[in-house]
C-alpha positions in Angstrom: 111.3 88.0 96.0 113.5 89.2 98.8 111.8 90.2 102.2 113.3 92.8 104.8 115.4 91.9 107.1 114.3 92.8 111.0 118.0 94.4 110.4 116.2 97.0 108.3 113.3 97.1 109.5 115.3 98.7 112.4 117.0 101.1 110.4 114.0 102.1 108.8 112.2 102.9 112.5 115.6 105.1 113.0 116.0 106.7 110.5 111.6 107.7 110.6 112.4 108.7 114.5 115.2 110.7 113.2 113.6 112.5 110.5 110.5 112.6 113.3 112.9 114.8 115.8 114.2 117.0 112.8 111.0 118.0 112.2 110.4 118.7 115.8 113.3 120.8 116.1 112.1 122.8 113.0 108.7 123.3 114.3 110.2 124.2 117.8 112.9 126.7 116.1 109.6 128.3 114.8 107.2 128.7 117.7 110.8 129.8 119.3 110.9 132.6 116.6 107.4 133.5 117.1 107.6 134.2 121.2 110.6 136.2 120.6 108.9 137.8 118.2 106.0 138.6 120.5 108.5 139.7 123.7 110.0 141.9 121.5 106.5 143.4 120.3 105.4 143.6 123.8 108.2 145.1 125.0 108.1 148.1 122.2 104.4 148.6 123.0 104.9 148.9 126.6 107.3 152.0 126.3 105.0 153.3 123.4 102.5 153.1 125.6 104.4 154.7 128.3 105.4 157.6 125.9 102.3 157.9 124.5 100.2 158.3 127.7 102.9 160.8 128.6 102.2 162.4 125.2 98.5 162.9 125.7 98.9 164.1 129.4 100.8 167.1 128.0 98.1 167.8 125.4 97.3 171.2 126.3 94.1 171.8 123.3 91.2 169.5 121.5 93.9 170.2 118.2 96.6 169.4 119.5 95.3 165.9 120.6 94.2 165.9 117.5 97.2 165.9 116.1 99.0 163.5 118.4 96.2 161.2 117.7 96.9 161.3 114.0 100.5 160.8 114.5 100.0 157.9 116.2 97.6 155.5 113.7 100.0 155.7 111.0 103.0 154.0 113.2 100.9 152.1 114.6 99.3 150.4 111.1 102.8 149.9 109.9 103.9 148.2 113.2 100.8 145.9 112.4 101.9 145.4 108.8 105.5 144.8 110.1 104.6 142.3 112.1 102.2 140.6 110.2 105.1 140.3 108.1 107.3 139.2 110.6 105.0 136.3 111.6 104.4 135.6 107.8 108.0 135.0 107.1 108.7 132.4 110.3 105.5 130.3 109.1 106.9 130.6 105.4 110.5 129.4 106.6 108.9 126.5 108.8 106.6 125.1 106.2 109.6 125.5 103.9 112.2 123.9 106.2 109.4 120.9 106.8 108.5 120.2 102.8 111.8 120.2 102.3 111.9 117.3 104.7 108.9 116.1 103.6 110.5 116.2 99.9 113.4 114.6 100.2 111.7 111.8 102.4 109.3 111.1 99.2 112.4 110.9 96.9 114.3 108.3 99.3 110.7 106.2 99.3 110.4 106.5 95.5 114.0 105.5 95.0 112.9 102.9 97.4 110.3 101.7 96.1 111.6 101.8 92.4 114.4 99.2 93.7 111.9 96.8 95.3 109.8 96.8 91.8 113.4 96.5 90.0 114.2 93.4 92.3 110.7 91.5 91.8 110.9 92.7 88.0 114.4 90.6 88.0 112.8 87.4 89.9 109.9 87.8 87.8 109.0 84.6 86.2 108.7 84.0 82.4 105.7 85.3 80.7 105.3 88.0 83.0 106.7 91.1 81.1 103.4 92.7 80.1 102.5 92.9 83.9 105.8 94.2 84.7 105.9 96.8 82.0 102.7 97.9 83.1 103.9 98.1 86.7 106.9 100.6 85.5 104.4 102.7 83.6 102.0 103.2 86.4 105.6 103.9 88.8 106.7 106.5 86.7 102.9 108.0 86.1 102.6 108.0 89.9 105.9 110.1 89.9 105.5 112.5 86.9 102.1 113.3 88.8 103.7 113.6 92.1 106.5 116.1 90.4 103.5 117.9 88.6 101.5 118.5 92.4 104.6 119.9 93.6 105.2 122.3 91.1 102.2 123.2 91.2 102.2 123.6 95.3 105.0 125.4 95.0 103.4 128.2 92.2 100.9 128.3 94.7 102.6 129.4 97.5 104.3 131.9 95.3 101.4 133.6 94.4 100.0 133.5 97.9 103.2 134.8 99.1 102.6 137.5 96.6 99.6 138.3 97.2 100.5 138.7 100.7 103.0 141.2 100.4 100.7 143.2 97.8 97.9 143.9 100.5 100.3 144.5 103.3 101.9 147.2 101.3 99.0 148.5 100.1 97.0 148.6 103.7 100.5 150.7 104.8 99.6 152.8 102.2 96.1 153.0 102.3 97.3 154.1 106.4 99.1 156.8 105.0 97.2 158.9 102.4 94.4 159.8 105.1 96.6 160.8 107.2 98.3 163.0 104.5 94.9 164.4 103.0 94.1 165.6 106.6 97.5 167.4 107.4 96.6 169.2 104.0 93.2 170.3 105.1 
């Protein structure tokens, strides 16, 4: 049976630390995306805000505001869907970004771990092939089921995603037919 070397037991610390600041970075790059995100959100309400106020100080009859009033909730629920949006697809491309991490860390410690059962399986003594057989069956069952949560994460967050974009378009929708059936009234 071969032990680890302090050699790679250092590596291995590096190479977790490394993988550890990666993922850092990737969550950073996200909150990053989010605050300019919300400067830029800010900064468009702001002058709305400014040209809306401006709007409804030149509103000369009850109608007319009215009016301006309507014209203003449908923008504003697609700006909402927009950015609902917006901040759905920065979590989507973090949580991506990091299982994709997270994936390829799992296949480097199955590889890993399928060469440590490979080297004991070789120093094994005599006699011991049933226990060893058994130990690559339950390997590979722990993998096939590994592969089968993924896939199924991964339909998951399909759907979800989906989903997602089904209600945002129809709340933008459901935004706009009242605002159509009054103009016809």
């Amino acid at each position: 049976m071969s032990y680890l070397t302090p050699e790679q037991v250092l590596a291995a610390q590096k190479a977790n630390l490394e993988v550890l600041f990666g993922l850092t970075e990737k969550a950073f790059a996200g909150v990053e995306k989010l605050v300019e995100l919300n400067l830029q959100v800010a900064k468009a309400a702001m002058s709305e805000a400014a040209d809306n106020t401006k709007a409804v100080l030149s509103v000369k009859d009850a109608q007319e505001l009215l009016a301006l009033q309507q014209a203003l909730l449908q923008p504003a629920a697609e700006k909402a869907a927009a950015y609902s949006r917006s901040v759905y697809e920065i979590a989507a491309t973090t949580g991506a970004e990091v299982t994709k991490v997270a994936e390829t860390q799992m296949a480097d410690a199955q590889k890993k771990f399928v060469a440590i059962v490979d080297g004991a399986v070789k120093n094994a003594p005599a006699g011991t092939e049933n226990a060893v057989t058994l130990v690559k069956s339950a390997v590979a069952a722990a993998n096939n089921a590994f592969e089968s949560v993924q896939k199924a994460a991964k339909q998951a967050a399909n759907a979800a995603e989906a989903n997602f974009q089904a209600m945002t378009a129809t709340a933008v929708k459901a935004s706009q037919q009242p605002a159509k059936g009054r103009r016809a009234a």
